[in-house]
N, C-alpha and C positions, 0 to 999 in steps of 0.2 A: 375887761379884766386887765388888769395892770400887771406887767412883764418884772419877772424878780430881777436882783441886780446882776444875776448870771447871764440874765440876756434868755431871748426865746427858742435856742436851740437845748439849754439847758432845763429849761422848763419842761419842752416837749420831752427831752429824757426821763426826768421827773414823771411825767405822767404816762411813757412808756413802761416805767419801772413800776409804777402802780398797775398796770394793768398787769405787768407778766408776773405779779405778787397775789393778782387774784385769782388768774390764770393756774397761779400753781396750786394755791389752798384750794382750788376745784376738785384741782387733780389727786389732792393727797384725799379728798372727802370722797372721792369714789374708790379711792384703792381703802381705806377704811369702810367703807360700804361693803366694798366684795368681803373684806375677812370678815365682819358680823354675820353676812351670810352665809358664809363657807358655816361657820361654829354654830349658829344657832341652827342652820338645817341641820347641821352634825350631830348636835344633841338629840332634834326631837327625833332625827331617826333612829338613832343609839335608845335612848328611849322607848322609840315605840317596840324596834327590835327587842328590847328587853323585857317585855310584858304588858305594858301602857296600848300595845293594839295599833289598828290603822288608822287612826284617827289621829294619831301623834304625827304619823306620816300625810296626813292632808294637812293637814297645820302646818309641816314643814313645807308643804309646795305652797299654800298661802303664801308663808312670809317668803319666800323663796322671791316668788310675784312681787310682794310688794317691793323688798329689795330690789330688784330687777328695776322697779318703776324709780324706785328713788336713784337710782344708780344714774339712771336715764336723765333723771334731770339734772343731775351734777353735770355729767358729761355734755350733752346741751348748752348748760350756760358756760360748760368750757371752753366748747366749737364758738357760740356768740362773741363771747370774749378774743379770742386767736382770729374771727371774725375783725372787731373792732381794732385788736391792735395792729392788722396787716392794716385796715384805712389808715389808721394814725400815723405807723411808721413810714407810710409809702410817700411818692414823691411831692405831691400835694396836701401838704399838711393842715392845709385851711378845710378840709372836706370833714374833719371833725372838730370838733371844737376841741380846747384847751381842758381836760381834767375831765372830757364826758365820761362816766361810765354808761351811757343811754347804748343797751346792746338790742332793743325790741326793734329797729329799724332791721336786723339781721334774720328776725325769724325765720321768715317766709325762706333762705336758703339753706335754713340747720334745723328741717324737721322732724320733729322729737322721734315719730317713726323709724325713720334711718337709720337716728344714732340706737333707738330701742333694738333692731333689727340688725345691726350692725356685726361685721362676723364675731370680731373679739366678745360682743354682749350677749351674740347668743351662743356662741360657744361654752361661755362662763355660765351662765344660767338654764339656758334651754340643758345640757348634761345635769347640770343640779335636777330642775325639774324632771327631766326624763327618770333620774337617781328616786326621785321622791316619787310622783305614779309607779314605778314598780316595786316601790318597796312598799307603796300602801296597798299594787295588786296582790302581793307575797302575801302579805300579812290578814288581807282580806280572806284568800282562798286556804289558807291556816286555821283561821278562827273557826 
């Protein structure tokens, strides 16, 4: 790869800056993650509280889960990333290459379980879910 006219200190900035620009869009894609969550459980329980039944409230712990899952992965490829740009920035800069985004070498120490299980994730979600099973047990023993 051939070195721009800035010279290869510049270049490594350069591809420092792409990484904390990917780093960030992770981060804005899981804080949008959670508010879809927050609203859409919001609704189907407001919902089902309003006549629609328990069934509105298993649907809300459904997506509840899925969100949770997708949230997971955001976060994930954000740890991989803050992964790759502590190599990059660190004192030995030949240990990644120049512009890699290659973060699968990082797996094996940002397992998706951790980040799923993680306090802030299940603080955030496990409350959701805990919210949606008793509002479909309310609603259950109503009917």
């Amino acid at each position: 790869m051939s070195v721009p006219a800035g010279g290869p200190d510049e270049t490594r900035v350069k591809h420092l800056e792409l990484l904390q620009a990917t780093i960030g869009r992770l981060g804005t894609n899981s804080f949008v993650v959670k508010g879809w969550a927050m609203t859409v459980s919001g609704g189907l329980i407001a919902a089902g509280m309003s006549g629609a039944g328990w069934t509105m409230a298993v649907i809300a712990l459904i997506t509840t889960l899925a969100f949770w899952l997708l949230d997971t992965y955001y976060l994930e490829q954000e740890r991989l990333f803050r992964s790759l740009y502590e190599r990059s920035a660190g004192p030995v800069p030949t240990q990644v290459p120049l512009f890699s985004m290659d973060v699968e070498r990082y797996a094996q120490s940002v397992p998706w379980r951790r980040v799923a299980l993680s306090r802030t994730m299940a603080l955030f979600y496990g409350v959701s879910a805990a919210l949606d099973v008793t509002v479909a047990a309310f609603l259950q023993l109503k009917a």
